[in-house]
C-alpha positions in Angstrom: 174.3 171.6 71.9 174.4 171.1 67.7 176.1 168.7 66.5 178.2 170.7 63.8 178.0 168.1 61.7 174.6 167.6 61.3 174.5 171.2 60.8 177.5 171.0 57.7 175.1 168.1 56.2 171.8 170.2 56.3 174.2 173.5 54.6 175.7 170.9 51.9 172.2 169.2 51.0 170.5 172.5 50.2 173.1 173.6 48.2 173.1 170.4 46.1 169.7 170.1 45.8 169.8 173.8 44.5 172.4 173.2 42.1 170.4 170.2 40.8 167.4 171.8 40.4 169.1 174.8 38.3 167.8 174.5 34.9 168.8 177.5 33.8 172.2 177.0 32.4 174.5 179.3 30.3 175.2 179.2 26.4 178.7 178.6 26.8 177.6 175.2 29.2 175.6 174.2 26.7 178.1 174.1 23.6 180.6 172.7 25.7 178.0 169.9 26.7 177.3 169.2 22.7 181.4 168.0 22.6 181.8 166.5 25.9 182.4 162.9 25.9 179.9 162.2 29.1 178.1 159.1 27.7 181.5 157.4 27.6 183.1 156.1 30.7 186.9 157.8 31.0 189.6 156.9 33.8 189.2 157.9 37.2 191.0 160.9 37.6 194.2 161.4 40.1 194.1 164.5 42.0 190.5 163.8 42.4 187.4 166.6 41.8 185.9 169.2 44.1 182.0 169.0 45.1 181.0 171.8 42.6 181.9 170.1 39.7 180.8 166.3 40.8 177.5 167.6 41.4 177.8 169.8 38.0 178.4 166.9 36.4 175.3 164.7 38.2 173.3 167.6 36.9 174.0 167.1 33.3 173.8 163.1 33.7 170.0 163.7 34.9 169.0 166.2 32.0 171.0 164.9 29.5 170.0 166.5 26.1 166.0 166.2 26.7 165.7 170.2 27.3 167.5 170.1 23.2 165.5 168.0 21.7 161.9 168.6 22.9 160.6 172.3 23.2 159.1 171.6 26.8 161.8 171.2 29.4 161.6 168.2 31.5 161.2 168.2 35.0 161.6 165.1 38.0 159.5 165.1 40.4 158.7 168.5 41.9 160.6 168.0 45.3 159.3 170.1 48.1 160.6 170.6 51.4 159.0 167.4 52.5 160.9 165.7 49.9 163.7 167.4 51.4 163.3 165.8 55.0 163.1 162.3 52.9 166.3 163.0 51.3 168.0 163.7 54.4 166.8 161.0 55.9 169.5 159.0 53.4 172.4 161.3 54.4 171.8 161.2 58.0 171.5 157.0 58.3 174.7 157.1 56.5 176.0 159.1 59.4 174.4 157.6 62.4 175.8 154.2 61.3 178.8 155.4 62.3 177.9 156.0 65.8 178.9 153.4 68.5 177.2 149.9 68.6 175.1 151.2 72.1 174.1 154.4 70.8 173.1 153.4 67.9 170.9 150.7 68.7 169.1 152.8 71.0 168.6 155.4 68.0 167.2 152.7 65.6 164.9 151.3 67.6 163.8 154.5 69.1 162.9 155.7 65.1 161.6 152.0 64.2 159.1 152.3 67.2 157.6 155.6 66.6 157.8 155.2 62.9 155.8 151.6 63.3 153.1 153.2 66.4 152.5 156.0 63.7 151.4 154.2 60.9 149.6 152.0 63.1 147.0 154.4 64.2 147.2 156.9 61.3 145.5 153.3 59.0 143.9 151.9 62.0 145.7 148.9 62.8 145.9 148.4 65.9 149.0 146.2 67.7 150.5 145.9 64.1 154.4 145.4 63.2 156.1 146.8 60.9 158.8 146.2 58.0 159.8 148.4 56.2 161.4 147.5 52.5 163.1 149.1 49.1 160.7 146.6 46.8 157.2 146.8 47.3 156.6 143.2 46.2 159.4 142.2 49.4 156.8 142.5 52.4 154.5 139.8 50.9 157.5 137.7 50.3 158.5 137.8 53.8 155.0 137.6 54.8 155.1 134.3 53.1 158.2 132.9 54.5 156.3 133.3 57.7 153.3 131.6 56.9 155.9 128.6 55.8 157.3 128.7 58.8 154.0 129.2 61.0 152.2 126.4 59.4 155.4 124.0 58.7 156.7 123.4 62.1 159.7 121.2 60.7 160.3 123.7 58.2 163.4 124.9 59.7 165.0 121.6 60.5 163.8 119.6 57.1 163.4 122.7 54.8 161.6 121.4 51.0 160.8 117.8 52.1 158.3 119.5 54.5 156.8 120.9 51.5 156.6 118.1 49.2 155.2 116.2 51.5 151.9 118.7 51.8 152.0 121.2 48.7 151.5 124.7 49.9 148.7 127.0 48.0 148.9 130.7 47.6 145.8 132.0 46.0 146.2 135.2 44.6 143.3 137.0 42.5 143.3 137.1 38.2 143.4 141.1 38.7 146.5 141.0 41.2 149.6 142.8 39.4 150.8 141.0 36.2 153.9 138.7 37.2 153.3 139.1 41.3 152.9 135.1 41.3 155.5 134.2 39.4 157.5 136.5 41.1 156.9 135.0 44.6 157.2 131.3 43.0 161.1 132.3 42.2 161.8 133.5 45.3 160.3 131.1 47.7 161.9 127.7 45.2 158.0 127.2 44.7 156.4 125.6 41.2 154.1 127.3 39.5 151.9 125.0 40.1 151.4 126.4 44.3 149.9 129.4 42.9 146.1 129.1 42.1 144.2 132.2 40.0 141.0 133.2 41.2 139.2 134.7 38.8 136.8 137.3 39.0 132.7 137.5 38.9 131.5 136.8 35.9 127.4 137.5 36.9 127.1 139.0 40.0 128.9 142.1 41.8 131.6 143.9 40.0 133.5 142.2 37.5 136.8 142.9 38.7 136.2 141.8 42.4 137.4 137.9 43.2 134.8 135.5 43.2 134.2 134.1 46.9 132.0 131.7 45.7 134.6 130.1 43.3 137.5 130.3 45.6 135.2 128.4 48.2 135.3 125.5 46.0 138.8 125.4 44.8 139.9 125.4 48.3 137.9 122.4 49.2 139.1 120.8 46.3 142.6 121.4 47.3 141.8 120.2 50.6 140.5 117.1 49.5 143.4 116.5 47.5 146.2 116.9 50.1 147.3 120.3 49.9 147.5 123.0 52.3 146.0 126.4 51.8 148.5 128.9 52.5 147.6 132.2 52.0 145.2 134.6 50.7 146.1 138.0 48.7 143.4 140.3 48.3 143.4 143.6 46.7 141.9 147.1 48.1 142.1 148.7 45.2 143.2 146.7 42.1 146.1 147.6 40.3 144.0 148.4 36.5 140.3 149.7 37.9 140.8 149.9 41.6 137.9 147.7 42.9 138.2 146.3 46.2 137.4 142.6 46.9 134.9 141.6 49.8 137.6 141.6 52.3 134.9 140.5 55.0 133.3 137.5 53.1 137.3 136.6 52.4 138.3 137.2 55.9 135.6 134.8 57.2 136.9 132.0 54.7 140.6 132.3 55.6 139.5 132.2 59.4 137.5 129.1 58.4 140.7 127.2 56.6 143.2 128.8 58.8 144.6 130.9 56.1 146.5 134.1 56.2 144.7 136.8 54.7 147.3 139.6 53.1 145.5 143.2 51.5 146.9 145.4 49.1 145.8 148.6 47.2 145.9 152.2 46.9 142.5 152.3 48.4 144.0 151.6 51.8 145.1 155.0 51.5 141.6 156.5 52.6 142.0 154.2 55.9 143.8 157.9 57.3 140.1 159.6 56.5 137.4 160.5 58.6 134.7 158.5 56.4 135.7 155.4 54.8 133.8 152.8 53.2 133.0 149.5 54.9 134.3 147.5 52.2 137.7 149.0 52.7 137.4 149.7 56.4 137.1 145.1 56.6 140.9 146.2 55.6 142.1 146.6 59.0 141.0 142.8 60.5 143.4 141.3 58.0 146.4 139.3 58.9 148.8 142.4 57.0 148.7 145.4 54.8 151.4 146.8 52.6 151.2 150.6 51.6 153.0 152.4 49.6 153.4 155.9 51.6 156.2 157.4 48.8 153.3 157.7 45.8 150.6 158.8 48.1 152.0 161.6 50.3 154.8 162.7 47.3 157.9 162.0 49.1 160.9 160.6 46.9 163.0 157.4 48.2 160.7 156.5 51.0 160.4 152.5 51.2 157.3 151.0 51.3 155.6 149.7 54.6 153.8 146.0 55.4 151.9 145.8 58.7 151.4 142.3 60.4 150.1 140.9 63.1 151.9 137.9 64.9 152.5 136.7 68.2 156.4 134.8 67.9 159.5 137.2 67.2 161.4 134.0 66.7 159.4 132.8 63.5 159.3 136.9 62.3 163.5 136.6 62.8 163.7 133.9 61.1 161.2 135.1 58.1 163.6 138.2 57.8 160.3 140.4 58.7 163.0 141.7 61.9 166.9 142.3 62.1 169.4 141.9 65.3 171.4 144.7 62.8 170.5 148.5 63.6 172.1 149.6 60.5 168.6 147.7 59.1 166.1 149.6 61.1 167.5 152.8 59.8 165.8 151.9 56.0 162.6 153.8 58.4 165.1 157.0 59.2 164.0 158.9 56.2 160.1 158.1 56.7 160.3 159.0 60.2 161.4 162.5 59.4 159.0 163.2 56.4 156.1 162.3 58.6 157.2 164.3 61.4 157.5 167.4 58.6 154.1 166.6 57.4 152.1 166.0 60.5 148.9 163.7 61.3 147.2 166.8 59.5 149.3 166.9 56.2 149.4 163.6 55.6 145.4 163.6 56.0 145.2 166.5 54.0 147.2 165.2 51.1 144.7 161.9 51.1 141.7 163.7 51.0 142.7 166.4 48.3 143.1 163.2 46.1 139.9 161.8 46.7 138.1 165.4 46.1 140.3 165.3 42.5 138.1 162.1 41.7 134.7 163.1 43.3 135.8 166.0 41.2 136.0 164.3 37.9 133.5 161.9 38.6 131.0 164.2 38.7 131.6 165.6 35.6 132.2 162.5 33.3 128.3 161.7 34.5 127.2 164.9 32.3 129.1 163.5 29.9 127.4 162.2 26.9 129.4 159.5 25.2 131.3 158.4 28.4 130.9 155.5 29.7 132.6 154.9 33.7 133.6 151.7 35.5 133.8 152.9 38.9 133.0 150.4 41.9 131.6 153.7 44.4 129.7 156.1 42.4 129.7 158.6 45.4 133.2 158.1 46.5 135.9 156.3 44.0 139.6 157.0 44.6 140.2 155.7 40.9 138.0 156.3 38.1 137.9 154.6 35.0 136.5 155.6 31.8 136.2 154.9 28.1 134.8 156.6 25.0 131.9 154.1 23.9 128.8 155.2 21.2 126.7 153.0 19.2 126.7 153.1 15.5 125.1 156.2 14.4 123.8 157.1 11.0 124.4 160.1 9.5 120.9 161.3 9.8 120.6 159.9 13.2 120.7 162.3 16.5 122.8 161.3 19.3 119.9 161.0 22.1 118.4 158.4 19.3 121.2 156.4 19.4 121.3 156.3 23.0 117.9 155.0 23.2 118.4 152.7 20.4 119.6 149.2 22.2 120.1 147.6 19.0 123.4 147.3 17.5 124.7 148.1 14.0 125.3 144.6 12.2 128.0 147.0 9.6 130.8 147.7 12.1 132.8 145.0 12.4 135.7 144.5 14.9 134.2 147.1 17.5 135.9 146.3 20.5 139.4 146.9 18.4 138.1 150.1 17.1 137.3 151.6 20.6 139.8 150.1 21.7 142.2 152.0 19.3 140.5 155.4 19.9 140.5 155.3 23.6 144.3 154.8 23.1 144.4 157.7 21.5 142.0 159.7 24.1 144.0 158.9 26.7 147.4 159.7 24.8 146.0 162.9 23.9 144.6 163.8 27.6 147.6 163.4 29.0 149.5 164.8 26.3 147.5 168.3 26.7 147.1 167.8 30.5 150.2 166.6 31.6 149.9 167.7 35.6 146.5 165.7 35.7 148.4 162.2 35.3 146.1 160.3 33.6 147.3 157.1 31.7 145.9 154.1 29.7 145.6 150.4 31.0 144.5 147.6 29.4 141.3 145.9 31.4 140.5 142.2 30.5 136.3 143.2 30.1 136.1 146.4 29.1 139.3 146.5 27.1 141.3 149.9 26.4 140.3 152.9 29.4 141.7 155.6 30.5 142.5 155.9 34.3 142.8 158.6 37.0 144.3 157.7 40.3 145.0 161.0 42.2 146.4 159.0 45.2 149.4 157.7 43.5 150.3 160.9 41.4 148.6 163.8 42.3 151.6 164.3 45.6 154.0 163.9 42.5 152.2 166.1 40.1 151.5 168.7 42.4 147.2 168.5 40.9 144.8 170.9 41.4 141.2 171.4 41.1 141.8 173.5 37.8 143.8 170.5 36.3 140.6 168.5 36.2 138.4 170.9 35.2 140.7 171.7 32.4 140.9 167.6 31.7 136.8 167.6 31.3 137.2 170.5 28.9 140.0 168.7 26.6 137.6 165.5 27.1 134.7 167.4 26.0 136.5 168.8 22.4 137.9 165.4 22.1 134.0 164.0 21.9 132.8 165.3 18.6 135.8 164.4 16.9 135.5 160.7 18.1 132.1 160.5 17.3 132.8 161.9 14.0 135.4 159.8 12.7 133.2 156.5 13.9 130.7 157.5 12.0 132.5 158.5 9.0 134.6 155.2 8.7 132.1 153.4 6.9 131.4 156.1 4.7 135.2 156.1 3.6 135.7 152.5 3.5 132.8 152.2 0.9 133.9 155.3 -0.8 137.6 154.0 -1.4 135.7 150.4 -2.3 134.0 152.2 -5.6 136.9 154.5 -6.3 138.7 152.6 -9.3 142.2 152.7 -8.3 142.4 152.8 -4.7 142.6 150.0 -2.1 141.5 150.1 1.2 143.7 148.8 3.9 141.9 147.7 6.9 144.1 148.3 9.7 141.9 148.2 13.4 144.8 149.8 15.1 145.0 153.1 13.2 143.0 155.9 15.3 141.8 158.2 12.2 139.4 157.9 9.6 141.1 155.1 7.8 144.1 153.8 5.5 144.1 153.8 2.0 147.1 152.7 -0.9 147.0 153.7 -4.7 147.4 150.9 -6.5 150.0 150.9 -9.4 149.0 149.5 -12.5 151.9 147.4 -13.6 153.2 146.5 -17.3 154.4 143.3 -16.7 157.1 144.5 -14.2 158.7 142.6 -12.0 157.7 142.7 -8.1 161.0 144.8 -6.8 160.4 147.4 -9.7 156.6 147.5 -9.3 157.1 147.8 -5.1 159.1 150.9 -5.6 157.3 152.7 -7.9 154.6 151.2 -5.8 156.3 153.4 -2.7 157.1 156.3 -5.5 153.5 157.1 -6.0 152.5 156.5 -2.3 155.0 159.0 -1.3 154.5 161.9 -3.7 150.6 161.1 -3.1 151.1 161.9 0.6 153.4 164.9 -0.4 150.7 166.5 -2.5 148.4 165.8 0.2 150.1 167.7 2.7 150.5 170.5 0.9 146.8 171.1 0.3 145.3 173.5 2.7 142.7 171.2 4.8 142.5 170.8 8.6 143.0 166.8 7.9 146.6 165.1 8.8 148.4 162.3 6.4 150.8 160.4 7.7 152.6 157.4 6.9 151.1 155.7 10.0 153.3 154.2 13.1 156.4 154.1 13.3 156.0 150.2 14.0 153.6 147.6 13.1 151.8 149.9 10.1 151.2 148.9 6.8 153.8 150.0 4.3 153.1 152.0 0.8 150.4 153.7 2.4 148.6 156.9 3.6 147.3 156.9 6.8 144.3 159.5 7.4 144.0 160.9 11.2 141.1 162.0 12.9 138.2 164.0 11.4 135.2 166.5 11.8 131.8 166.1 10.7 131.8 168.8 8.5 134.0 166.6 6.4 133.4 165.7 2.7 134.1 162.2 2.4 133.3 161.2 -1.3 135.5 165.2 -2.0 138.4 163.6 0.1 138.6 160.3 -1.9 138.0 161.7 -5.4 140.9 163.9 -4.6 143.2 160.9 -3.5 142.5 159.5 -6.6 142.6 162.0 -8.8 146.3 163.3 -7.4 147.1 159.5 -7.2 146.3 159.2 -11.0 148.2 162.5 -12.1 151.1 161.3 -10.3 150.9 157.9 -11.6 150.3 159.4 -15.6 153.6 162.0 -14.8 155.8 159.0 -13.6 155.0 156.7 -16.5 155.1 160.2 -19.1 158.8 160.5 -17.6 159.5 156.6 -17.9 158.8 156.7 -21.7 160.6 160.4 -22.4 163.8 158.4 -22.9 162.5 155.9 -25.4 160.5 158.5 -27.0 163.6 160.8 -27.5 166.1 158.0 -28.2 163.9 157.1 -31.2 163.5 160.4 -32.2 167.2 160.7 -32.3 167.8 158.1 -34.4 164.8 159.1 -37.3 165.8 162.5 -37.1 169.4 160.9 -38.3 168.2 158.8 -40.9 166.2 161.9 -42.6 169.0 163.6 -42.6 171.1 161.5 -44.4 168.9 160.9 -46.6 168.2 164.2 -47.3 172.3 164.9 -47.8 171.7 162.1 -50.4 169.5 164.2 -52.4 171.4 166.9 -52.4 174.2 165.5 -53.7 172.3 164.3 -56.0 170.7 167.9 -57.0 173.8 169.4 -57.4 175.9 166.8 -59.2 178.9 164.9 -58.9 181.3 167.7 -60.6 180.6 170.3 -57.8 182.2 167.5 -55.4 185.0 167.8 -57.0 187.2 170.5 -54.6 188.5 172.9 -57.6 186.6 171.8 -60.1 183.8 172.4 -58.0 184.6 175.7 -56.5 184.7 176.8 -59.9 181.4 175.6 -61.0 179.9 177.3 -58.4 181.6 180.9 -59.0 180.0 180.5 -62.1 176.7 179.0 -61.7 175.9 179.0 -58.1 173.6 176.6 -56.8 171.0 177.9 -54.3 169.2 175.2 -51.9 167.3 175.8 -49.5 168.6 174.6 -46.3 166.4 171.3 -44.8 166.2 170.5 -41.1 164.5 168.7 -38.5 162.9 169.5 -34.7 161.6 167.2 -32.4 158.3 167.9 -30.8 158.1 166.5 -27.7 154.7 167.4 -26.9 153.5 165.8 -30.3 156.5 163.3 -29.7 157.5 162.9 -34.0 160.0 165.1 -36.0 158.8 168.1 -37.8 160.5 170.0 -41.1 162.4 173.2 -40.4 161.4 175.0 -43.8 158.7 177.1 -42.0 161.3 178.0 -39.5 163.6 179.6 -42.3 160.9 181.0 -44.3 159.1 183.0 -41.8 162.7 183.9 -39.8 160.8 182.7 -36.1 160.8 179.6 -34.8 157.0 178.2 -34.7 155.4 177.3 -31.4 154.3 174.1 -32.4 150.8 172.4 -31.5 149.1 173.8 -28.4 149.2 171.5 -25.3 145.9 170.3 -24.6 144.5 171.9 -21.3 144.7 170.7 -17.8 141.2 168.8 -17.5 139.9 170.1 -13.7 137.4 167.5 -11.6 134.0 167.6 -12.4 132.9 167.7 -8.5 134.9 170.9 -7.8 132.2 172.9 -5.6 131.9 176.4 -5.3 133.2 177.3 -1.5 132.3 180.2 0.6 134.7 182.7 1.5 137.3 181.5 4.5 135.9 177.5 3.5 139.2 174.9 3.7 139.1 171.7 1.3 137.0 168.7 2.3 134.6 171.0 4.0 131.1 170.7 3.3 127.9 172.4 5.2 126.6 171.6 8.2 123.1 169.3 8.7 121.7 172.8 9.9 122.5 175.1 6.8 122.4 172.3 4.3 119.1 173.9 2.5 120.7 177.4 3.1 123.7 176.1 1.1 122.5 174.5 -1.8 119.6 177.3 -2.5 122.5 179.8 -2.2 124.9 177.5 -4.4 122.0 177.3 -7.2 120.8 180.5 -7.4 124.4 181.7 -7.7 124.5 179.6 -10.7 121.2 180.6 -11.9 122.8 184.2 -11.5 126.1 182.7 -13.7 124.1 181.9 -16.5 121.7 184.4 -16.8 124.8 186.7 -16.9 126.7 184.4 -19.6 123.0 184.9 -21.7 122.9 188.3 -21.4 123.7 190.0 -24.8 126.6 192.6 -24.8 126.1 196.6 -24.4 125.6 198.3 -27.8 127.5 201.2 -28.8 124.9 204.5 -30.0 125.7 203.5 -33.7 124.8 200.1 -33.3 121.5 200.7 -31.4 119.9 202.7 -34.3 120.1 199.4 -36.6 117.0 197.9 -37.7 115.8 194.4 -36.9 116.2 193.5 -40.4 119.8 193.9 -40.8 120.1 191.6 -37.5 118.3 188.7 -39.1 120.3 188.6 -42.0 123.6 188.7 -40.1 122.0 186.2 -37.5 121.4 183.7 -40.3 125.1 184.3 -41.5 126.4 183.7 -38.0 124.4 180.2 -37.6 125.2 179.1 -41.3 129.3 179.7 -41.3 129.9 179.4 -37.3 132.4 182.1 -37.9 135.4 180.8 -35.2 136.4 182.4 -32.4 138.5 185.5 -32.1 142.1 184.6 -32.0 142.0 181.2 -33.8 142.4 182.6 -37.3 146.0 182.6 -36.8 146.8 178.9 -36.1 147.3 176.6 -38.6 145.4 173.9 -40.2 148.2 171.5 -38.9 147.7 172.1 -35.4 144.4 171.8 -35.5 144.9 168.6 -37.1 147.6 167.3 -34.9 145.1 168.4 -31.9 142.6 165.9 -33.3 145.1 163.1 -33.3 146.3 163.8 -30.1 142.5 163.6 -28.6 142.1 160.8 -31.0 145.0 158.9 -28.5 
């Protein structure tokens, strides 16, 4: 018999999950979407809304406007039909919880138990509990109410005064998740000062691994001092490089101090293999184990799992680890259906296609040159970590010599900050162009900025294949020459801005490109507000005219937070790049921008106090004529008179302002000729003195390769050889001309040298222009 319920439930879920997964939504949705008022909460409506248009409305909540404003449509996690079951799971507890007191216990306990014996043999831990929990920090915190209570018989009765009395120790390693102490601290009314950080090998073994040796000796010296050592958290697989501690040397100490021992780590995953390592394997004689099923196997809203051992249900009651409610066991409900979707052979499956993903890449980062890995397993390594790292090289310097070169560059300053700041960027970028491979960046405290690959917690998610690595080692290998070429070319550009007379180089170690660089203005005794925005004037045009020069280089005005202000931020470069070409032309377009500004600056004052001359020459010159033509012509009859008779003929007197020669100019040559004269000739726009000669299809700030270097610069000479010898080369001679004798050309030879007979077309300017040329050099 079906319960037709169960069947309605199944029927609605798929159609919900269908209508949230649409995408694909109409025009008209979409402009209606732009005016809707969704971000603001309204009044609950009163006839209430059908389940079409909630769920319409749940759609456009999770999608929002990211499919707008980004060109690549956003997606949640790609939910499959296992993700289904999990989902479910959620409906169906809400149902059974309805269900009478009887048959519902006998439900829960009947999911709890096969839920619990699953998991138990699928990560070989045998006669293990479970509890299963929404927070995956929750299991150790129960776990450590237990201990209390284990170790504490009064606990119950006299609660903190038991404590004082004896200080309880948690001892958690210095590569345990950030904030998981002071987490447990809150939660358990602890002080800070009950949690002890071991830290990690420092000379022996791998430097992320806790340091038995050390924790030996700081739990003697809290025994000594009165306290009691509680409990032990050790990691299979840390949370930044995914090392995993010697879980047997640290099982043999808690047994020795009567200490719990608690293990967690996304290398507990491989437990489900068929081969796994004996470091992990020491996993399963530990007092409990949390894992974290949902990230590993890809199923959404699936709580996290901690297996214990322990003999007394009372203490595990009354550590919350149990429940006398059934509507608790059914947090499992959803878990026990995905696992029974999957199957012992899925869920295998799905483990070890992550750990071929990072045999995978593994293998290929060690034919990597340039790479440098910080894996604990080099033939099997769930996570693998990895950084760009190269010595200093010199220009002139091959890469397999610098490898072989142990000594270090005494120039570059501030390494670690640099690679830091470029693996940033490497890992930005990988994950940027290879989005379905999930790599990220963390922070490790020795080896600094790395970027990390953990198939086992996002490859279920991301759906990863094979071809997503291999496509990740091919981004990673056109990644490498860039890297390696903007290293070595930082120097070159620091000390190239450094000699440049008006630049200023801005060291900024968090900048991922070749480097910064500011124009400096060169101030007339302005004050700092004026001089700071035609300080940002000239930085911003600079980078304007930048941009719009055809080159394969990016300027920017750096982050959007924490960057240096006034400045132009240079990204990442090429080897083929001309670095003492790329700063000449900063300067240079720094300079003309700089000379235009002030030009503009003085055109008021220049034309203000050509105004006023040009009025002072003219009265004067009505002054003169008044007094040319005499004071009876003034007179209004008189002189109309005067002038019928004897008319007086002056020629008219006027002024025009040249702004290139910036001083007033008469207008009698105006009148005289009937045109309007061009005035002096604007001196021509000097070009740069390095400006090469580039080969066909060559972009700015490219130079030659090391290989074709020679090839270049024989080609670039003999080309000019070619120039000249073409410039030399006396003009073709008409038939009339070539039957002249050799003495008539001496004659007009000597006449050529003596009188330097000017060029054609300069006969018809004027001596004053030339003249006003001079003095405008002369300036």
């Amino acid at each position: 018999m079906v319960d037709p319920t169960l069947v309605e439930m199944g029927k609605n879920l798929n159609e919900a999950m269908k209508m949230l997964e649409d995408n694909q939504r109409k025009a008209e949705e979409e402009n209606e979407k732009k005016y809707a008022r969704k971000d603001i909460p309204g009044p609950l409506q009163g006839s209430g809304q059908d389940m079409v248009s909630i769920l319409q409305l749940v759609q456009n909540l999770m999608h929002g406007e990211e499919e707008e404003e980004s060109s690549q449509a956003y997606r949640l996690q790609n939910v499959g039909e296992q993700g289904h079951m999990a989902l479910l799971g959620h409906s169906l507890a809400a149902y059974i919880s309805v269900l009478d007191r009887e048959r519902l216990r006998k439900l829960t306990t009947r999911i709890l138990s096969d839920t619990t014996l699953w998991l138990c043999r699928l990560f070989r831990y045998e006669n293990g509990s479970a509890y299963y929990h929404e927070d995956d920090r929750e299991g150790l915190l129960k776990i450590c109410r237990l201990v209390i209570h284990t170790r504490y018989e009064d606990y119950t009765v006299e609660g903190f005064n038991v404590l004082y009395t004896k200080q309880p120790i948690i001892y958690i390693s210095s590569a345990a998740r950030t904030g998981l102490g002071q987490a447990l601290c809150n939660q358990l009314g602890l002080p800070l000062s009950c949690m002890c950080r071991v830290p990690c090998n420092t000379m022996f073994g791998s430097q992320h691994q806790m340091d038995v040796a050390l924790l030996d000796r700081l739990i003697k010296d809290d025994v000594e001092s009165g306290k009691l050592p509680l409990l032990l958290v050790a990691n299979a697989g840390t949370p930044g490089a995914g090392h995993t501690d010697k879980l047997g040397r640290l099982k043999e100490l808690c047994e020795q101090y009567n200490m719990w021992l608690h293990v967690e780590g996304v290398n507990l995953a491989t437990l489900a293999l068929g081969y796994v390592s004996s470091s992990v394997l020491a996993a399963t004689k530990c007092d409990s184990m949390t894992l974290t099923l949902g990230s590993w196997l890809g199923l959404p809203a699936v709580p996290a799992v901690t297996l214990y051992r322990h003999e007394d249900p009372s203490l595990s009651l009354a550590a919350g680890l149990t429940s006398s409610q059934p509507v608790e066991k059914l947090r499992a409900l959803p878990l026990w259906l995905s696992l029974q979707y999957l199957g012992h052979d899925g869920i295998v499956e799905r483990i070890k296609h992550a750990s071929q993903l990072s045999q995978r890449l593994l293998e290929n980062l060690k034919n990597l040159d340039f790479i440098k890995t910080s894996v604990e397993d080099e033939l099997s390594s769930p996570v693998v970590v990895f950084k760009f790292y190269q010595k200093y090289l010199n220009r002139d310097q091959t890469p397999s010599a610098a490898q072989a070169s142990t000594i270090p560059h005494p120039i570059i300053s501030n390494e670690g900050h640099i690679y830091d700041t470029f693996n940033q960027w490497l890992g930005e970028q990988l994950a940027q162009l290879v989005p379905a491979s999930g790599v990220d960046v963390v922070e490790l405290e020795d080896e600094g900025t790395c970027v990390r690959f953990s198939p086992l917690m996002t490859s279920a998610v991301l759906g990863t294949e094979i071809q997503d690595v291999d496509q990740l080692v091919d981004c990673l290998k056109m990644k490498i020459p860039v890297l390696t070429s903007t290293l070595q070319l930082r120097e070159e550009f620091e000390q190239e801005v450094r000699r440049t007379v008006g630049l200023l180089y801005i060291e900024d170690l968090s900048w991922p490109g070749l480097g910064v660089v500011r124009y400096s203005y060169h101030s007339d005794g302005k004050n700092d507000d004026k001089q700071e925005k035609e300080l940002e004037k000239i930085n911003t045009e600079l980078l304007k005219k930048l941009n719009e020069l055809e080159s394969d280089l990016t300027f920017s005005l750096g982050p959007e937070f924490g960057g240096q202000k006034n400045c132009v931020y240079i990204g990442m470069v090429t080897e083929d790049l001309d670095v003492s070409e790329l700063v000449e032309t900063i300067a240079a377009t720094g300079r003309e921008i700089e000379e235009n500004s002030r030009l503009l600056e003085n055109m008021t004052e220049v034309v203000r106090k050509g105004i006023q001359e040009a009025q002072l020459q003219l009265q004067k010159a009505n002054e003169e004529r008044l007094l040319e033509e005499g004071l009876l012509r003034q007179i209004p009859v008189v002189g109309s008179v005067l002038n019928w008779f004897s008319p007086f003929q002056a020629s008219p007197k006027g002024r025009t302002f040249n702004l290139t020669a910036g001083s007033l100019e008469s207008t009698e040559s105006t009148y005289v000729s009937k045109a309007q004269g061009t005035g002096t000739t604007p001196p021509p726009t000097p070009t740069s003195s390095l400006t090469k000669q580039r080969l066909p299809g060559q972009k700015i700030f490219k130079r030659s390769l090391r290989n074709s270097d020679a090839f270049s610069e024989t080609s670039s000479v003999s080309h000019c050889e070619d120039l000249e010898k073409t410039d030399q080369r006396p003009p073709a001679l008409s038939p009339g001309q070539e039957q002249r004798s050799p003495e008539t050309e001496e004659p007009e030879q000597q006449q050529q040298e003596g009188t330097q007979t000017p060029p054609k077309g300069t006969e018809d300017i004027p001596r004053d222009c030339t003249k006003v040329e001079e003095q405008e050099s002369q300036r």
